[in-house]
KOLGU-4560 file (N, C-alpha, C; in nm, 3 decimals, padded with zeros to 5 digits):
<recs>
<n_xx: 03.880 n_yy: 08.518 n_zz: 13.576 ca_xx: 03.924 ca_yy: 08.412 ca_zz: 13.660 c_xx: 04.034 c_yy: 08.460 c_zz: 13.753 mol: A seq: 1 type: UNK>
<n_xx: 03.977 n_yy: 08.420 n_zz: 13.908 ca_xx: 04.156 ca_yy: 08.472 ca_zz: 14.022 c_xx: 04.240 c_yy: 08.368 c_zz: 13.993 mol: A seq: 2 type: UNK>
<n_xx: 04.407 n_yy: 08.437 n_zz: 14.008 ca_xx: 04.460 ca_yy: 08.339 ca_zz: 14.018 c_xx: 04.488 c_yy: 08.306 c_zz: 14.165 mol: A seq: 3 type: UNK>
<n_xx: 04.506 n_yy: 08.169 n_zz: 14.207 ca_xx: 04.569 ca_yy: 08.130 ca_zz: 14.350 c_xx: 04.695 c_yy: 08.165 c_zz: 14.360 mol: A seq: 4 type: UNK>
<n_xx: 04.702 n_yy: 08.267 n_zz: 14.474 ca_xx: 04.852 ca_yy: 08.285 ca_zz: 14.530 c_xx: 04.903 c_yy: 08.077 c_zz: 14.552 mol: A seq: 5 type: UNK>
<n_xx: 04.975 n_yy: 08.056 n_zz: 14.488 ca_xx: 05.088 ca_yy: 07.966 ca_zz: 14.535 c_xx: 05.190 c_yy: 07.949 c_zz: 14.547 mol: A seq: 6 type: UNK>
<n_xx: 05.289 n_yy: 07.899 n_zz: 14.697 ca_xx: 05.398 ca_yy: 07.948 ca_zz: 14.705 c_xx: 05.493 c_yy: 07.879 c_zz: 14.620 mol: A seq: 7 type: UNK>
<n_xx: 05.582 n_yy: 07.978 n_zz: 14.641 ca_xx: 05.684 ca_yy: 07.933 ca_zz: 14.548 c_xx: 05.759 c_yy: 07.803 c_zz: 14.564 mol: A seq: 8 type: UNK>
<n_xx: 05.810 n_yy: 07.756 n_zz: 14.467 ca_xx: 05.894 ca_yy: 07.633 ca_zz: 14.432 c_xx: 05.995 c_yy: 07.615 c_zz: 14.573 mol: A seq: 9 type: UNK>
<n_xx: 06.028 n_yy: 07.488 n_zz: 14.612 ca_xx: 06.148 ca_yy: 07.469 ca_zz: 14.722 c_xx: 06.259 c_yy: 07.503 c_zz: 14.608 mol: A seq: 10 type: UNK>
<n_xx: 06.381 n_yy: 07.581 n_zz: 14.636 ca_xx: 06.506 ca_yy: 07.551 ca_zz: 14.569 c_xx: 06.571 c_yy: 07.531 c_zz: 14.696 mol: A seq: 11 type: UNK>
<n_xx: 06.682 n_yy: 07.412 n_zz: 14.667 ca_xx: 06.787 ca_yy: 07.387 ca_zz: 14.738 c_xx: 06.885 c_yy: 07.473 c_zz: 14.729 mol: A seq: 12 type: UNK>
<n_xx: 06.923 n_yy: 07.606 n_zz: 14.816 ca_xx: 07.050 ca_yy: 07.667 ca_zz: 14.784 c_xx: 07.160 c_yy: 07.585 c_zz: 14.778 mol: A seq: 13 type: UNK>
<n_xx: 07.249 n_yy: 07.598 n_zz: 14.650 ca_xx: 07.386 ca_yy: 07.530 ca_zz: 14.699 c_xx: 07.485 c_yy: 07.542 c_zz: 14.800 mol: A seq: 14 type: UNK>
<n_xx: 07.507 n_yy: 07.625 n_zz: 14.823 ca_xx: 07.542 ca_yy: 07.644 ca_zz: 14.913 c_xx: 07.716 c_yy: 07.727 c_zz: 14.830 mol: A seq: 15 type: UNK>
<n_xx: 07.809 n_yy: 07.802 n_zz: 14.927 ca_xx: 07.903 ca_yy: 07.829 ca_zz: 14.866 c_xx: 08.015 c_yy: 07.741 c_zz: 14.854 mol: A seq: 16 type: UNK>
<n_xx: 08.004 n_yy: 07.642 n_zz: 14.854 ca_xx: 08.085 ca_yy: 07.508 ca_zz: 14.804 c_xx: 08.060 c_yy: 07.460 c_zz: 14.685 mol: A seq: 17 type: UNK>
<n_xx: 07.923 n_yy: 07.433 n_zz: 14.608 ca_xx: 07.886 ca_yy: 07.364 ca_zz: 14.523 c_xx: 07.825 c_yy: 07.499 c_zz: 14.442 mol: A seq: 18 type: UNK>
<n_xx: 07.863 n_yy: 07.521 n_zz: 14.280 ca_xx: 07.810 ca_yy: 07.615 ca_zz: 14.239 c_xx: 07.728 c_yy: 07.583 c_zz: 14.194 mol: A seq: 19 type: UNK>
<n_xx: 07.546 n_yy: 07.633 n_zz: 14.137 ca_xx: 07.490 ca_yy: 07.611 ca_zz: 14.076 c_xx: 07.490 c_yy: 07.535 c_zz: 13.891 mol: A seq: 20 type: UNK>
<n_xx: 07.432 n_yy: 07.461 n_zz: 13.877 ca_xx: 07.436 ca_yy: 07.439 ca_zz: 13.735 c_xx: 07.340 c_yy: 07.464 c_zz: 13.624 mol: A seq: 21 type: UNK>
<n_xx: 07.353 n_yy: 07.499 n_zz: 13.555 ca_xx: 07.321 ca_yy: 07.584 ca_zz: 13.408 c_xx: 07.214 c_yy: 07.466 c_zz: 13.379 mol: A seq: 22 type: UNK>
<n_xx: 07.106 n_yy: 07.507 n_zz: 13.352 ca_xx: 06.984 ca_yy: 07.412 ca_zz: 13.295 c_xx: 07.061 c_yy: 07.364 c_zz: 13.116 mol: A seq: 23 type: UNK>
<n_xx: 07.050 n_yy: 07.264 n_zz: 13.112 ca_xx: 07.102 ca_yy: 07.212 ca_zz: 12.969 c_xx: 07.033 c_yy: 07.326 c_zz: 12.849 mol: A seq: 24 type: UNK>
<n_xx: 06.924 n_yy: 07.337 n_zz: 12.882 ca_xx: 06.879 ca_yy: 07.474 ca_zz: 12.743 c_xx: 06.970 c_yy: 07.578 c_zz: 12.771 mol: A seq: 25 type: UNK>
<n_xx: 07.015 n_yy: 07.629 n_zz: 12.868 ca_xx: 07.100 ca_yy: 07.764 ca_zz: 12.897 c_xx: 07.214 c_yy: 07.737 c_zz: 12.794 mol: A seq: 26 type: UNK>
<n_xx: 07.291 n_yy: 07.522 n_zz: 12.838 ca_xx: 07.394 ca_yy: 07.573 ca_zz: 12.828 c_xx: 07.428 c_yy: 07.520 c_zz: 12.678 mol: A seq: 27 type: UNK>
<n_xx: 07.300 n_yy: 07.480 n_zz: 12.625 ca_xx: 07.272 ca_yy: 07.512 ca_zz: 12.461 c_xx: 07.264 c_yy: 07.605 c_zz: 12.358 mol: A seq: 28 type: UNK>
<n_xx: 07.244 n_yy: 07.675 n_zz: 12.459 ca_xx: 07.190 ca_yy: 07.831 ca_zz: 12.424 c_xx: 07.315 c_yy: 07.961 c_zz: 12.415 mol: A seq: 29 type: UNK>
<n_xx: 07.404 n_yy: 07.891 n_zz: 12.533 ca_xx: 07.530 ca_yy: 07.934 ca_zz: 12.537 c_xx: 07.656 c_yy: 07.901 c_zz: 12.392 mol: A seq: 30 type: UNK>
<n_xx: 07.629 n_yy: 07.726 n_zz: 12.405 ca_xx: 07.737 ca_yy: 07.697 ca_zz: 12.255 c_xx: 07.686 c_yy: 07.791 c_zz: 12.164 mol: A seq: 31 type: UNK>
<n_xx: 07.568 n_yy: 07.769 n_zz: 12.135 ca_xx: 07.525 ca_yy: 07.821 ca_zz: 11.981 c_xx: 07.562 c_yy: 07.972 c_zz: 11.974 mol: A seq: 32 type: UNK>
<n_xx: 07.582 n_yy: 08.012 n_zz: 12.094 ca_xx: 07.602 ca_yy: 08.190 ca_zz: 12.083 c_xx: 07.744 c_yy: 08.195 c_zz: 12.020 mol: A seq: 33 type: UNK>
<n_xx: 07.859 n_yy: 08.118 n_zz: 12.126 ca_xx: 07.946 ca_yy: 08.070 ca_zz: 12.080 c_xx: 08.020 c_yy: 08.065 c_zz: 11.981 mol: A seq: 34 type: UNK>
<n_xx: 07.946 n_yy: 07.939 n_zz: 11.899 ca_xx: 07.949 ca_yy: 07.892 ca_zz: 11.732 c_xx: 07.934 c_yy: 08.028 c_zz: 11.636 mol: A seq: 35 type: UNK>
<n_xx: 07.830 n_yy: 08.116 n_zz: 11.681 ca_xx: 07.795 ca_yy: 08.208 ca_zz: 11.605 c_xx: 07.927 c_yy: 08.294 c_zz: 11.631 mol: A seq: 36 type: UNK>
<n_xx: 07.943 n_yy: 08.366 n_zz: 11.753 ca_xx: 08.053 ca_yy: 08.415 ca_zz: 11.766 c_xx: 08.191 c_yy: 08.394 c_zz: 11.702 mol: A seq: 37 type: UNK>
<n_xx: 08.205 n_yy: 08.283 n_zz: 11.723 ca_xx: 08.336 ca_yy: 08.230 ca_zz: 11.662 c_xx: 08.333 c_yy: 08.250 c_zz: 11.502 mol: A seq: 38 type: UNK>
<n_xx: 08.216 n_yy: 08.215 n_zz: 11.444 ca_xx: 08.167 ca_yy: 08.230 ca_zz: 11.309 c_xx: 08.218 c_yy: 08.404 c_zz: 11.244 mol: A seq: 39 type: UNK>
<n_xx: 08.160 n_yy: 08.471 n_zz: 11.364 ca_xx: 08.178 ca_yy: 08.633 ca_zz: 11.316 c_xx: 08.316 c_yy: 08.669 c_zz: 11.322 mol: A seq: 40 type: UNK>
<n_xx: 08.388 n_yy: 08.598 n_zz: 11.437 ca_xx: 08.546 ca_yy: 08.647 ca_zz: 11.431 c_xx: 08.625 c_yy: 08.617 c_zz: 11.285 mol: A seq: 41 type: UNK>
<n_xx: 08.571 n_yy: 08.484 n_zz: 11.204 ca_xx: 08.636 ca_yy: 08.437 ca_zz: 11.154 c_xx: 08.610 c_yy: 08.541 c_zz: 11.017 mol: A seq: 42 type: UNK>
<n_xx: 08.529 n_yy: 08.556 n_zz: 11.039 ca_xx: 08.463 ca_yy: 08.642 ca_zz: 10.910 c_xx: 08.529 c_yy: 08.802 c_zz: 10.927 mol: A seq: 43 type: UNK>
<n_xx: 08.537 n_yy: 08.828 n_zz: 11.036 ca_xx: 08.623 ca_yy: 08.959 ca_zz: 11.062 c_xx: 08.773 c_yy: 08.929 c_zz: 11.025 mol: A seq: 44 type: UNK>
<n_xx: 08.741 n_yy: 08.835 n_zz: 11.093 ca_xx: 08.892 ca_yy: 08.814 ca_zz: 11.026 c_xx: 09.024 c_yy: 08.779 c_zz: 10.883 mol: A seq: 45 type: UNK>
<n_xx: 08.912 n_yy: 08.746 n_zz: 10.813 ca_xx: 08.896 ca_yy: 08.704 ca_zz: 10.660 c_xx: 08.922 c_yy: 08.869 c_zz: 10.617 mol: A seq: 46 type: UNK>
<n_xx: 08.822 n_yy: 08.903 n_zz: 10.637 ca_xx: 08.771 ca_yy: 09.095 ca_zz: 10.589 c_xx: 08.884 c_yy: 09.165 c_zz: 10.625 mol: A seq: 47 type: UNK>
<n_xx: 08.907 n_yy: 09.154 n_zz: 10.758 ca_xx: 09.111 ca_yy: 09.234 ca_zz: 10.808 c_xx: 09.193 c_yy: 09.189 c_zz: 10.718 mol: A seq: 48 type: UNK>
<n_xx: 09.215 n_yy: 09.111 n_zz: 10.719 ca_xx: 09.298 ca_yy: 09.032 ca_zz: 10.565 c_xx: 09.319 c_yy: 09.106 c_zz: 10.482 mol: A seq: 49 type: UNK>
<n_xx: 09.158 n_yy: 09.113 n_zz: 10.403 ca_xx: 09.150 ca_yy: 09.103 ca_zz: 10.252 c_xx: 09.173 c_yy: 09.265 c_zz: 10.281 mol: A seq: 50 type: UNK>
<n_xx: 09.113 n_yy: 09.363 n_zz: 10.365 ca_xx: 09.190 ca_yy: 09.491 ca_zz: 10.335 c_xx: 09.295 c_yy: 09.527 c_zz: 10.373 mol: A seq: 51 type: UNK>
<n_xx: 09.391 n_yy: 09.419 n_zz: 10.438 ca_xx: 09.519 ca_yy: 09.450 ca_zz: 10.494 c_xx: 09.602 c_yy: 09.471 c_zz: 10.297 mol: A seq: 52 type: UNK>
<n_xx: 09.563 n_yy: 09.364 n_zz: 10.301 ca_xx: 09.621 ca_yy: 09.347 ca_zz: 10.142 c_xx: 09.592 c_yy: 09.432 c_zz: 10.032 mol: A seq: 53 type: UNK>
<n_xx: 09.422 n_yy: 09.458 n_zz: 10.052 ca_xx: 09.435 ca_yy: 09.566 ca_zz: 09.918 c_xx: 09.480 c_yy: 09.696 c_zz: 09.964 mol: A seq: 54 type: UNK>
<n_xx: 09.517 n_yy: 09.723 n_zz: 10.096 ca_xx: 09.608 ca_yy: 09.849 ca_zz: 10.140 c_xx: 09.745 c_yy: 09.838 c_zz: 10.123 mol: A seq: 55 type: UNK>
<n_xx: 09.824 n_yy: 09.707 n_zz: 10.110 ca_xx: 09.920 ca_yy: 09.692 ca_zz: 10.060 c_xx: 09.948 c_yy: 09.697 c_zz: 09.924 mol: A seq: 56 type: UNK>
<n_xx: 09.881 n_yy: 09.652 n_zz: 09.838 ca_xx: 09.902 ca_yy: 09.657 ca_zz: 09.687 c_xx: 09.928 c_yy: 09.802 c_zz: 09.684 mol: A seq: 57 type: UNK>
<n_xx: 09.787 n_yy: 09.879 n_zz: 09.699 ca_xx: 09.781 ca_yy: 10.004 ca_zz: 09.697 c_xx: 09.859 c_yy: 10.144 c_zz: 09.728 mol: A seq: 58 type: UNK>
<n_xx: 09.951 n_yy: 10.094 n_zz: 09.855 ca_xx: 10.050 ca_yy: 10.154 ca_zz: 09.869 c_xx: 10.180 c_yy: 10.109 c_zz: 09.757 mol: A seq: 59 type: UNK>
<n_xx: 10.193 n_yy: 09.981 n_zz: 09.739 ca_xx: 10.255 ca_yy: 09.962 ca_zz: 09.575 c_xx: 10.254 c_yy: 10.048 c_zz: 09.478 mol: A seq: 60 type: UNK>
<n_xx: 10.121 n_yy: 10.027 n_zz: 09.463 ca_xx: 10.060 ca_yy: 10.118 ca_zz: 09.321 c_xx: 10.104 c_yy: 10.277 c_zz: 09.347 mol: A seq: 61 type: UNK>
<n_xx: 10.124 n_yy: 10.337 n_zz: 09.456 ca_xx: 10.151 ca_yy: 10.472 ca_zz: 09.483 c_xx: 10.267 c_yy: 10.497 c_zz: 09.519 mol: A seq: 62 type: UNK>
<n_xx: 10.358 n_yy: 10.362 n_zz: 09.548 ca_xx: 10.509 ca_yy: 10.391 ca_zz: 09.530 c_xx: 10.573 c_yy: 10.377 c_zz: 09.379 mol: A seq: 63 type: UNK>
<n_xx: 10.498 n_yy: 10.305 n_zz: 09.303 ca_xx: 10.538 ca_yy: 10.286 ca_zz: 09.160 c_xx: 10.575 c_yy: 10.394 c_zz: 09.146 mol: A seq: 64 type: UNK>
<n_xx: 10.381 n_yy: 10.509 n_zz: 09.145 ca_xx: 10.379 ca_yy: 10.630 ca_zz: 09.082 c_xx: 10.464 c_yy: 10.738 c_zz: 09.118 mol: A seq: 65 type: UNK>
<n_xx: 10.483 n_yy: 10.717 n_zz: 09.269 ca_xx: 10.615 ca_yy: 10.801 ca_zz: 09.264 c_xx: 10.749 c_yy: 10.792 c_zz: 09.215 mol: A seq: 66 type: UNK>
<n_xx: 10.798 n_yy: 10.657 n_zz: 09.227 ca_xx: 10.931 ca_yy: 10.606 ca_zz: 09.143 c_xx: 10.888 c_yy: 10.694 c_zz: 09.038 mol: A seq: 67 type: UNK>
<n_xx: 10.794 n_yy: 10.696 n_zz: 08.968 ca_xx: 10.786 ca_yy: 10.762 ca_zz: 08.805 c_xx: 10.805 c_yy: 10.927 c_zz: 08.825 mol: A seq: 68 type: UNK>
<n_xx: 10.830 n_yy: 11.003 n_zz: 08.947 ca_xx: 10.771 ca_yy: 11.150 ca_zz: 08.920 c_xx: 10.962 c_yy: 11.172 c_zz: 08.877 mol: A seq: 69 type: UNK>
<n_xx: 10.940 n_yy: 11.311 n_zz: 08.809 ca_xx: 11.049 ca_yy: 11.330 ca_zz: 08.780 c_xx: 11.157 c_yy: 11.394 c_zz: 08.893 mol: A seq: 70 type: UNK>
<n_xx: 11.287 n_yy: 11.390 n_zz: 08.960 ca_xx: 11.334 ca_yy: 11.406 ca_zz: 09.092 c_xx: 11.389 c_yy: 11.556 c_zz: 09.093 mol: A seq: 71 type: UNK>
<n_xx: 11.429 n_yy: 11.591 n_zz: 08.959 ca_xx: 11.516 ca_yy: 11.740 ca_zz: 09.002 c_xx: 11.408 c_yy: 11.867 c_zz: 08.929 mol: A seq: 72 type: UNK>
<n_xx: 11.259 n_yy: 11.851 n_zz: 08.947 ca_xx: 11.174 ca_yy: 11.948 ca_zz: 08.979 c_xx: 11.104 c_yy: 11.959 c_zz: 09.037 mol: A seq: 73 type: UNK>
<n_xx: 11.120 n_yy: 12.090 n_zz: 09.101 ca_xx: 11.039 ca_yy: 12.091 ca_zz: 09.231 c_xx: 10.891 c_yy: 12.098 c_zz: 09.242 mol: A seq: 74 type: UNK>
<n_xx: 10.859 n_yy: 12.040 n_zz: 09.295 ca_xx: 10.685 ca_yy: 12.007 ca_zz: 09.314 c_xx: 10.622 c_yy: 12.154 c_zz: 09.227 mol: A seq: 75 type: UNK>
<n_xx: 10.497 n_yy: 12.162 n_zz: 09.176 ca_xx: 10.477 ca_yy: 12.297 ca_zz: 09.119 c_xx: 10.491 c_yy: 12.343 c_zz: 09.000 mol: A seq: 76 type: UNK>
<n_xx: 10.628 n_yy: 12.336 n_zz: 08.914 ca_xx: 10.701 ca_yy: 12.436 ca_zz: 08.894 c_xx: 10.678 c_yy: 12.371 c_zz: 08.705 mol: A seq: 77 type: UNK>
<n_xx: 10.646 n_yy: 12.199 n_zz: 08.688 ca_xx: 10.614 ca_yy: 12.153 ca_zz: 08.587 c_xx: 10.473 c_yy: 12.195 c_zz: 08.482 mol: A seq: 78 type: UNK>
<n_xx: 10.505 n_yy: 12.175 n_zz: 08.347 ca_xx: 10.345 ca_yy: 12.191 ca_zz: 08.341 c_xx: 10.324 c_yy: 12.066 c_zz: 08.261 mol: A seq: 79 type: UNK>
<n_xx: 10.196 n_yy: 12.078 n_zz: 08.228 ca_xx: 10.146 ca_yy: 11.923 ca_zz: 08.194 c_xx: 10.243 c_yy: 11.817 c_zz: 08.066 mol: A seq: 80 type: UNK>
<n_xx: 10.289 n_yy: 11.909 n_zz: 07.980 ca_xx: 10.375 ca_yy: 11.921 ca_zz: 07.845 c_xx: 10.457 c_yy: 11.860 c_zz: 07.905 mol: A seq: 81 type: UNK>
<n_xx: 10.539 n_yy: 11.896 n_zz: 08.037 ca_xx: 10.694 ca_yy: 11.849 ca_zz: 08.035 c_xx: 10.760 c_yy: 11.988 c_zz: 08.079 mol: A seq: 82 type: UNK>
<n_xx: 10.733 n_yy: 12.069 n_zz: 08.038 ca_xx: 10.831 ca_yy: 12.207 ca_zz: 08.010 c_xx: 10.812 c_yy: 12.245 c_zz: 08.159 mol: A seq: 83 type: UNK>
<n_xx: 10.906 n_yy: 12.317 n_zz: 08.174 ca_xx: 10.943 ca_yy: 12.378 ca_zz: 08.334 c_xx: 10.901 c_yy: 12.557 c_zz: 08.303 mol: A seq: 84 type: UNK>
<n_xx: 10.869 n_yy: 12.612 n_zz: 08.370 ca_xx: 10.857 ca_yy: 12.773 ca_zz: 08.374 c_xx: 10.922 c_yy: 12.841 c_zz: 08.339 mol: A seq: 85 type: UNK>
<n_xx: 11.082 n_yy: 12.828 n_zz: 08.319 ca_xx: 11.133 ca_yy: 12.928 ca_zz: 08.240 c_xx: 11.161 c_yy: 12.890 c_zz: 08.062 mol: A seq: 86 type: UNK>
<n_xx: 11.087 n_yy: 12.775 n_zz: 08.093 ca_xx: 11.115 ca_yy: 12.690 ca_zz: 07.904 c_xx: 11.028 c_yy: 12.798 c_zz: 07.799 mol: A seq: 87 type: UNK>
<n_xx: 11.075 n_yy: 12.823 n_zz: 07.697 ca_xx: 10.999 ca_yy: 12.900 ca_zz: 07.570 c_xx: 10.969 c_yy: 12.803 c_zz: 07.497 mol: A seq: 88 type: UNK>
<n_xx: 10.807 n_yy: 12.809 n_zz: 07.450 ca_xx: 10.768 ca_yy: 12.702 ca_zz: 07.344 c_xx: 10.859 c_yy: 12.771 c_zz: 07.188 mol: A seq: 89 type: UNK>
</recs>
């Protein structure tokens, strides 16, 4: 089957005074992107949170462990016992 060339639709240009307007599906189509969007920030944003915090504890937990190291030996020089390198069992 041909199809008939038919011309195209009249559009009224607006002209540059009056801006065009968004067909109501567009600007349906637009909220819902929106909604969703806003949806994902919030959820990113929940998630920044929750690892802001368990990076905070965590640095806790690794200042404890240092409060605990012992201060007048030098990194190295301990062994697992306690005893320092020049100690005789």
């Amino acid at each position: 089957m041909r199809q008939r060339n038919l011309p195209a639709p009249h559009v009224e240009d607006p002209g540059p005074c009056r801006p065009r307007r968004a067909p109501a599906a567009a600007a349906r189509g637009a909220q819902r992107t929106n909604e969703l969007l806003e949806r994902q920030v919030a959820q990113l944003t929940q998630e920044r949170d929750n690892l802001r915090s368990r990076l905070n504890a965590a640095r806790s937990r690794i200042d404890a462990l240092l409060d605990r190291l012992p201060v007048d030996a030098p990194a190295g020089e301990t062994h697992n016992d306690g005893r320092n390198e020049g100690d005789r069992a």
